[in-house]
Every structure is written in structure tokens, then in C-alpha cells.
N, CA, C and O of each residue as an XYZ file, in Angstrom:
504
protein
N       0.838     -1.184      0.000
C       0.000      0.000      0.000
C       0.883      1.247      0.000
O       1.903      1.399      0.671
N       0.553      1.771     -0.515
C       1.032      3.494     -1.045
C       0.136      4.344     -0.293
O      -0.997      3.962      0.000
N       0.610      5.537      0.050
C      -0.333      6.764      0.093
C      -0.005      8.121     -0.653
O       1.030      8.782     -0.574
N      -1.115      8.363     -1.378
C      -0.851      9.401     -2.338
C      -1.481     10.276     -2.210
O      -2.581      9.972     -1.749
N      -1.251     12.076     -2.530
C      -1.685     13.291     -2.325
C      -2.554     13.137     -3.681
O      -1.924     12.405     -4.444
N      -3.678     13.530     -4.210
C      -4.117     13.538     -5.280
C      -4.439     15.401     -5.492
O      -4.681     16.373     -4.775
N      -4.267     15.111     -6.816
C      -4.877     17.068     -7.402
C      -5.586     16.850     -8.626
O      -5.406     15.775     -9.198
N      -6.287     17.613     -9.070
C      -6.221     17.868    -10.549
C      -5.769     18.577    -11.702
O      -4.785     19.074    -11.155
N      -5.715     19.017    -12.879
C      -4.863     19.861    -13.512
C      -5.519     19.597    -14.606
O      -6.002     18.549    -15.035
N      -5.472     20.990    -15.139
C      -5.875     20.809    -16.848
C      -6.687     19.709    -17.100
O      -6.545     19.062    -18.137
N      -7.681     19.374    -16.107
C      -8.704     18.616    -16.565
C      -8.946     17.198    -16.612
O      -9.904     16.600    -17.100
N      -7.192     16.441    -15.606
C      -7.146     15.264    -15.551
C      -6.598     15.112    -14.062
O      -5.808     15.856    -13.481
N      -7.143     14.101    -13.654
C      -6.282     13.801    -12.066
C      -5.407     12.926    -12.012
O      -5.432     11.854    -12.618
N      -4.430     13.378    -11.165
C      -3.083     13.216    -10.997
C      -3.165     12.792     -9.430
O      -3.998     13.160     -8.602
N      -2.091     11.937     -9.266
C      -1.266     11.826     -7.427
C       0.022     11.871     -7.473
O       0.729     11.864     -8.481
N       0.371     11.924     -6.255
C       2.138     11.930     -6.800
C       2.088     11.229     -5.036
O       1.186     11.502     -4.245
N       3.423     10.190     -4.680
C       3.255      9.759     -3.363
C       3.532     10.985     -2.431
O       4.124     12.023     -2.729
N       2.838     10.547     -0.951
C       2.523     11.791     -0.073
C       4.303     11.756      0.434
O       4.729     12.890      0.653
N       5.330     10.636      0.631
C       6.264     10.582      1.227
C       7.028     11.628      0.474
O       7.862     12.198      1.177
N       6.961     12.051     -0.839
C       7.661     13.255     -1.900
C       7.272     14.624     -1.350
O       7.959     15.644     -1.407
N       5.574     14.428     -0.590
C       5.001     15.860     -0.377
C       5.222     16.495      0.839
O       5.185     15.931      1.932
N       5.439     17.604      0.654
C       6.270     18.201      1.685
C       5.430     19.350      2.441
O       5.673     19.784      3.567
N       3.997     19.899      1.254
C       3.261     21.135      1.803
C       2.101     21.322      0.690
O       2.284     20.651     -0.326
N       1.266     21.900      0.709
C       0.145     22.666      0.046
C       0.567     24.203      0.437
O       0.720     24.689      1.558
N       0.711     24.839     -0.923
C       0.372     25.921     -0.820
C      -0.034     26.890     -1.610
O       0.406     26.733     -2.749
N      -0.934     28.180     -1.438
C      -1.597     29.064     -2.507
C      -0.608     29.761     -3.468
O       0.490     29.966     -2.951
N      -0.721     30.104     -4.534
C       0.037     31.326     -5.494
C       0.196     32.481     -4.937
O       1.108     33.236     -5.277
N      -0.644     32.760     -4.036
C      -0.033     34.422     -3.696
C       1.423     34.760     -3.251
O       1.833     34.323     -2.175
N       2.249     35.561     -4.087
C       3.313     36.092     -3.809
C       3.926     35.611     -4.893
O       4.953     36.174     -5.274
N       3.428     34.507     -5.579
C       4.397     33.772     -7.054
C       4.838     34.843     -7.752
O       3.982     35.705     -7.950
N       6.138     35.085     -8.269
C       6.518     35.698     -9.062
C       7.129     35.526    -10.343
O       7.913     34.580    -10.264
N       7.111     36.111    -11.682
C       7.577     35.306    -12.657
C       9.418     35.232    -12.370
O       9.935     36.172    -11.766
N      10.285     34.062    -12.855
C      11.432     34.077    -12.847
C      11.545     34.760    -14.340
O      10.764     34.445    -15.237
N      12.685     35.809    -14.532
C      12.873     36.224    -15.788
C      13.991     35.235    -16.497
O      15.033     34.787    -16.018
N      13.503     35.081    -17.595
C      14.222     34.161    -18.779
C      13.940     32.161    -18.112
O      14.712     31.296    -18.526
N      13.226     31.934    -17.502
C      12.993     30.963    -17.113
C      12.159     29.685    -18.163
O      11.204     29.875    -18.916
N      12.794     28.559    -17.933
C      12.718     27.375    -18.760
C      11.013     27.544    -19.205
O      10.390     28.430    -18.620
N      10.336     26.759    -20.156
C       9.222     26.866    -20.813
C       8.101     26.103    -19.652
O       6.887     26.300    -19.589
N       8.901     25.227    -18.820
C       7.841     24.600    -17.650
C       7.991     24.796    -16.116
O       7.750     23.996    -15.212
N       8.579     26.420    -16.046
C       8.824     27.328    -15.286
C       7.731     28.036    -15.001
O       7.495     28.837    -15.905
N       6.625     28.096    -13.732
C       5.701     28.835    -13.718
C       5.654     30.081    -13.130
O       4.835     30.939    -13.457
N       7.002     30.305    -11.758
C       7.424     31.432    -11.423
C       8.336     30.891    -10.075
O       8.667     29.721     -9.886
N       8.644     32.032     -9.211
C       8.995     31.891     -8.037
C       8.477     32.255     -6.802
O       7.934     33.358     -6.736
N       8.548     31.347     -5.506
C       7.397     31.573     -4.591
C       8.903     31.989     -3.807
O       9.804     31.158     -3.690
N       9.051     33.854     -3.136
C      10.025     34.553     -2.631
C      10.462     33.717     -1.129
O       9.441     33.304     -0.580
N      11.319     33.492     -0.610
C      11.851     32.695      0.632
C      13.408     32.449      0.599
O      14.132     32.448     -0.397
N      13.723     32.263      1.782
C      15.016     31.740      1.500
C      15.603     30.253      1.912
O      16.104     29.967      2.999
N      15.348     29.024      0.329
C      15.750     30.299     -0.554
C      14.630     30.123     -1.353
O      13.731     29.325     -1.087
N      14.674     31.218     -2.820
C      13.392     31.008     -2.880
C      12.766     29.545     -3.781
O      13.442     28.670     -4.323
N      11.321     29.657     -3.706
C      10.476     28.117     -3.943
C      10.307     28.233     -5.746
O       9.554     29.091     -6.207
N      11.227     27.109     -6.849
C      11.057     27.717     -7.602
C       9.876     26.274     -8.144
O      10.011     25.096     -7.813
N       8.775     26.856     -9.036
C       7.413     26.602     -9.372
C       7.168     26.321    -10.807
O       7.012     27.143    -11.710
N       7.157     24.765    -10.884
C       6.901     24.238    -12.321
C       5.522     23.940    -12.348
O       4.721     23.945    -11.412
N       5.306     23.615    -13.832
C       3.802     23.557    -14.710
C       4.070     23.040    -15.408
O       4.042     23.710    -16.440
N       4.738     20.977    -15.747
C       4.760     20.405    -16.796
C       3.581     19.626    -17.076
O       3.584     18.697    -17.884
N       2.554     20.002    -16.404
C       1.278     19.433    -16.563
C       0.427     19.963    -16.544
O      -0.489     19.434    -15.914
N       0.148     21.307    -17.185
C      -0.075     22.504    -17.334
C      -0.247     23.749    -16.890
O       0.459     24.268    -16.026
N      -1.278     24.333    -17.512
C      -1.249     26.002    -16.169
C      -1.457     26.024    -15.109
O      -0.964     26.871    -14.364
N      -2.329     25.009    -14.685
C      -2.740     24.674    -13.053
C      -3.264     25.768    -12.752
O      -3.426     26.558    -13.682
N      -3.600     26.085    -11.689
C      -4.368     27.004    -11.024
C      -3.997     27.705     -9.732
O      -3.094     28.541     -9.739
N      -4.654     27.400     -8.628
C      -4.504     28.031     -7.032
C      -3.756     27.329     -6.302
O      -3.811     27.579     -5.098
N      -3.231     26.715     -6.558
C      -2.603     25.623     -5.474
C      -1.059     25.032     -5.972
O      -0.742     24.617     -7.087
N      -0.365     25.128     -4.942
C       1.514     24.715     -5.577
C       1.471     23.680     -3.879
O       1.203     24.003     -2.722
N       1.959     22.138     -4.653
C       2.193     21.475     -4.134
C       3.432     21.305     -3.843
O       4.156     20.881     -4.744
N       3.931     21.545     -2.712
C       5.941     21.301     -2.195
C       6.357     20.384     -2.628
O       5.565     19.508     -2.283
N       7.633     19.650     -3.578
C       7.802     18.255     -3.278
C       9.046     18.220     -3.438
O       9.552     18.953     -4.288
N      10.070     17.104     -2.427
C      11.409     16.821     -2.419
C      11.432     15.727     -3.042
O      10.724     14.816     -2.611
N      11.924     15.599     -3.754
C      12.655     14.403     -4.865
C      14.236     14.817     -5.345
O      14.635     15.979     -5.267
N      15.018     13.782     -5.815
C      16.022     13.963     -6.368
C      17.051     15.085     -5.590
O      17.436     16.013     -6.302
N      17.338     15.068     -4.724
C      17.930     16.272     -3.831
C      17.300     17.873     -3.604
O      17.808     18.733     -2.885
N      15.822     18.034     -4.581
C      15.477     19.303     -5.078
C      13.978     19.628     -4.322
O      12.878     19.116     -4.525
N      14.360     20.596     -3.451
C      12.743     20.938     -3.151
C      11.990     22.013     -4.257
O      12.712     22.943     -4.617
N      10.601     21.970     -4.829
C      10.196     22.841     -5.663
C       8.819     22.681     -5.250
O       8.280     21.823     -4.551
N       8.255     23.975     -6.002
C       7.061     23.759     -6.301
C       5.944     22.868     -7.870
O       6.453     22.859     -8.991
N       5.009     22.453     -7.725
C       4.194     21.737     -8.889
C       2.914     22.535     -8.714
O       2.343     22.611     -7.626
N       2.510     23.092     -9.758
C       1.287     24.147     -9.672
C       0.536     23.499    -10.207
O       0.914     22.937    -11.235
N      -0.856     23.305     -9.731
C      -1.630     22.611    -10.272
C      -3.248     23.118     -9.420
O      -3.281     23.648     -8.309
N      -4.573     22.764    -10.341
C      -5.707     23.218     -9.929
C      -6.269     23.569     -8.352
O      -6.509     24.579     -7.692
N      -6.340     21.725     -8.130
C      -6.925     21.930     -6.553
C      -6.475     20.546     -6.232
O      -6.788     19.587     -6.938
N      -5.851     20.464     -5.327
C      -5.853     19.385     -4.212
C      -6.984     18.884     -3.488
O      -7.566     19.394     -2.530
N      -7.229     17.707     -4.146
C      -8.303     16.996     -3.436
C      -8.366     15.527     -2.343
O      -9.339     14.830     -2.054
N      -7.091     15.428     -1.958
C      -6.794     14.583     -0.667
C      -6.018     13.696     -0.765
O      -5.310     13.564     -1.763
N      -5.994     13.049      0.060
C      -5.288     11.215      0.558
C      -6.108     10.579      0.087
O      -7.327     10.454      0.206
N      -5.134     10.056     -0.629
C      -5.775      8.347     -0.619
C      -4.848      7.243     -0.535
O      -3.673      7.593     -0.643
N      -5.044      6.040     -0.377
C      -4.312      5.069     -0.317
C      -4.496      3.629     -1.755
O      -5.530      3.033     -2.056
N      -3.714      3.535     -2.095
C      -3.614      2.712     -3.307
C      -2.791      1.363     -2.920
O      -1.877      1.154     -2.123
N      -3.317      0.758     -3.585
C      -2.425     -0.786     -3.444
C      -1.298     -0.737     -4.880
O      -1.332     -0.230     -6.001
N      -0.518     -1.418     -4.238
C       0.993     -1.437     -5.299
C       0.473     -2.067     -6.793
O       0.862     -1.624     -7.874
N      -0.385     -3.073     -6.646
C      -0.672     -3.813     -7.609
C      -1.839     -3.273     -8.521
O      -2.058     -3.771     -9.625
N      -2.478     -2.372     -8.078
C      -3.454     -1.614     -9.088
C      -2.905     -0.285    -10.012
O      -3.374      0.534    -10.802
N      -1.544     -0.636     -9.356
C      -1.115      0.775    -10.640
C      -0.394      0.182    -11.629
O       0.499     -0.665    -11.659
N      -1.279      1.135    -12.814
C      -1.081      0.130    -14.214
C       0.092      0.317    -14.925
O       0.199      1.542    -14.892
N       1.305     -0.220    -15.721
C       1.981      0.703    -16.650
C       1.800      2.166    -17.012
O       0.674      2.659    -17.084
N       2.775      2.779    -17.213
C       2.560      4.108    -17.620
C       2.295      4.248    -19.343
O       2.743      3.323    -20.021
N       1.766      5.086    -19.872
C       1.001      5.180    -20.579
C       2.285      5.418    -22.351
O       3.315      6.092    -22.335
N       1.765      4.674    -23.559
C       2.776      4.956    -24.137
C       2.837      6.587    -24.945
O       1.833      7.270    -25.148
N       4.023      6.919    -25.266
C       3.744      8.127    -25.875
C       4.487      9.273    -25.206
O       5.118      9.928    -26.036
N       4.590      9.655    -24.127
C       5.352     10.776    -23.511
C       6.733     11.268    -23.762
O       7.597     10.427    -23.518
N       7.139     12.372    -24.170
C       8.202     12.662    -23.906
C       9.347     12.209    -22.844
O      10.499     11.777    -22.891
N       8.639     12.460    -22.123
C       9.489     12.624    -20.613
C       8.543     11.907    -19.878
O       7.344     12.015    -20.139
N       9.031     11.057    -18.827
C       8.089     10.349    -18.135
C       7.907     10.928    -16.728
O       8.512     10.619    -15.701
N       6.759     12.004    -16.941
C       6.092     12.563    -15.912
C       5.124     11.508    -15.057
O       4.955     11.442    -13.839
N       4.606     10.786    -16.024
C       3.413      9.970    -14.896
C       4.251      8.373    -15.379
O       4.609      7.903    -16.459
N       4.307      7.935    -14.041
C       5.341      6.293    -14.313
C       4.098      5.141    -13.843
O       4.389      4.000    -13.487
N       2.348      5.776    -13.928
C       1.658      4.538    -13.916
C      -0.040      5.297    -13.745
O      -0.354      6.468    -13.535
N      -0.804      4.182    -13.920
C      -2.046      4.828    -14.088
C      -2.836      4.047    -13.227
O      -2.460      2.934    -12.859
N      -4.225      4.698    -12.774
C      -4.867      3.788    -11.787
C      -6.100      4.036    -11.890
O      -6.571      5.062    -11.399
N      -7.053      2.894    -12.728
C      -8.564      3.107    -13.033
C      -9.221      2.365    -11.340
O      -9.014      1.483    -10.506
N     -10.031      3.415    -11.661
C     -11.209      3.055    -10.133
C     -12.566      3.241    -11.032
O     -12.762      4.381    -11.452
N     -13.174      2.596    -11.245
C     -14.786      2.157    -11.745
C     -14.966      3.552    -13.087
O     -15.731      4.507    -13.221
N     -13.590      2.884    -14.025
C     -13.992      3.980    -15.198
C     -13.261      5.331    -14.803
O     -13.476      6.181    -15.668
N     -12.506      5.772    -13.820
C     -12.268      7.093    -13.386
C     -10.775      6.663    -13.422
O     -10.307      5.633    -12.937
N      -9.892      7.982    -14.314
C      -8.024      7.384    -14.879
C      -7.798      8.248    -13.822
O      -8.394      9.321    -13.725
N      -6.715      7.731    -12.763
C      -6.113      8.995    -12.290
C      -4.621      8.611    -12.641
O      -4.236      7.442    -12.632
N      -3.581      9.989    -13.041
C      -2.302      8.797    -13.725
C      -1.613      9.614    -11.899
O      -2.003     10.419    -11.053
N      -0.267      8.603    -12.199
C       0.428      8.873    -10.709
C       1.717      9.180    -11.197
O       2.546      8.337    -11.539
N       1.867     10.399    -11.221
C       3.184     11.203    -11.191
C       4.794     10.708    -10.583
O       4.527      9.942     -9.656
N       6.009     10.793    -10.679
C       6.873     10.600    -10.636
C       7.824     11.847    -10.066
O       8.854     12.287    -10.575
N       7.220     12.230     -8.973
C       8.765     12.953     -8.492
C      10.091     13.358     -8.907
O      10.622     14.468     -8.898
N      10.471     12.336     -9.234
C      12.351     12.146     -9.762
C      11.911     13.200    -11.043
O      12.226     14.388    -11.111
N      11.085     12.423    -12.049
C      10.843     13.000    -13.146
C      10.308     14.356    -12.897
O      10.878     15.234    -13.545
N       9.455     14.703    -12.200
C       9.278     15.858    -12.004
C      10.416     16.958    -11.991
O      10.436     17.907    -12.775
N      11.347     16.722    -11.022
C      12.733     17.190    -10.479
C      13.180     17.464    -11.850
O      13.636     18.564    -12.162
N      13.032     16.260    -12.871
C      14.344     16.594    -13.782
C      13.874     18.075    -14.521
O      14.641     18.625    -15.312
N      13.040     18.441    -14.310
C      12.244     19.654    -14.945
C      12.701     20.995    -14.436
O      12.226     21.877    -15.152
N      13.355     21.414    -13.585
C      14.316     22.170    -13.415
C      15.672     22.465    -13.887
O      16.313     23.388    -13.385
């Protein structure tokens, strides 16, 4: 058994495991980084500061914290809609076709896809 933070984004739901998640938090104060990579959504000011990707699109109100790969960042995405817990064996192959392997598996519940995100991969997006 797994436990995973779930959100949505651009119209599809996503989890990523909760042991990667580090915080929920709103956009206010995001700022754009100037000359910043194409899946660069801005910077949240701190020290030091929180820098805020969107490889799964514009997302919305909500930047999820996550440590992977030595790198804390932000993942901007719609709305966070909770915990859940998944069994190891219901997550399916990841899907063919991607560039970059953002989601490393998928998990149908009665007709409903949610794919499950990859941390590491996330990271490499900085």
C-alpha cells in the first residue's frame, strides 16, 4: 500500500506519493522568474526562494511542495483533493507516448483514470 496526495490539472487527475510531499500551498506572492525554462511557472520569494513548475499545465490556485532527487520545488496545479491510499498492484503501466516520463503509472477506479506522477521525473524539470 502506497499513500498518495491527489490534485487535478488541466482537466485530468493526478497523485504523486505523499512521502515526496512536503506542503500545500496558494500562489499568492508567485513571481515570474525572468528568462525561465518553458515549464517554469514562477517563483514563490523565501530563502531560498520556492522555484514553481507547470509540466502538466497552467494549473491554477494551489503549488504542491515536493522533495525528490535532492530538489525541493514547487508543482502548480488546480486543486488538491486529498489522501488516498492505493495498493501497489493496481497501478497500471505508464502510458505509451510521452516525452518525458512525468506519470510512471495509471490507476482506473470504476472507469475514473487517475495517472500517478513521478517525483524524480518531475525534479528533472528544473
Amino acid at each position: 500500500m502506497i499513500t498518495v496526495v491527489c490534485f487535478r490539472n488541466a482537466g485530468a487527475s493526478y497523485c504523486v506519493p505523499v512521502a515526496a510531499t512536503r506542503a500545500v500551498r496558494d500562489i499568492a506572492g508567485m513571481i515570474p522568474l525572468p528568462s525561465g525554462r518553458a515549464n517554469v511557472a514562477g517563483i514563490i520569494p523565501g530563502d531560498p526562494p520556492l522555484t514553481v513548475i507547470a509540466p502538466l499545465g497552467p494549473g491554477g490556485a494551489s503549488i504542491l511542495v515536493i522533495e525528490a532527487a535532492g530538489k525541493t520545488f514547487g508543482l502548480l496545479v488546480e486543486t488538491v483533493t486529498g489522501l488516498r491510499r492505493i495498493d501497489d498492484a493496481d497501478i497500471r503501466l505508464a502510458p505509451d507516448g510521452q516525452e518525458t516520463w512525468l506519470v510512471s503509472g495509471t490507476i482506473d477506479t470504476d472507469g475514473h483514470l487517475t495517472m500517478v506522477t513521478d517525483p524524480d521525473s518531475l525534479a528533472a524539470q528544473l
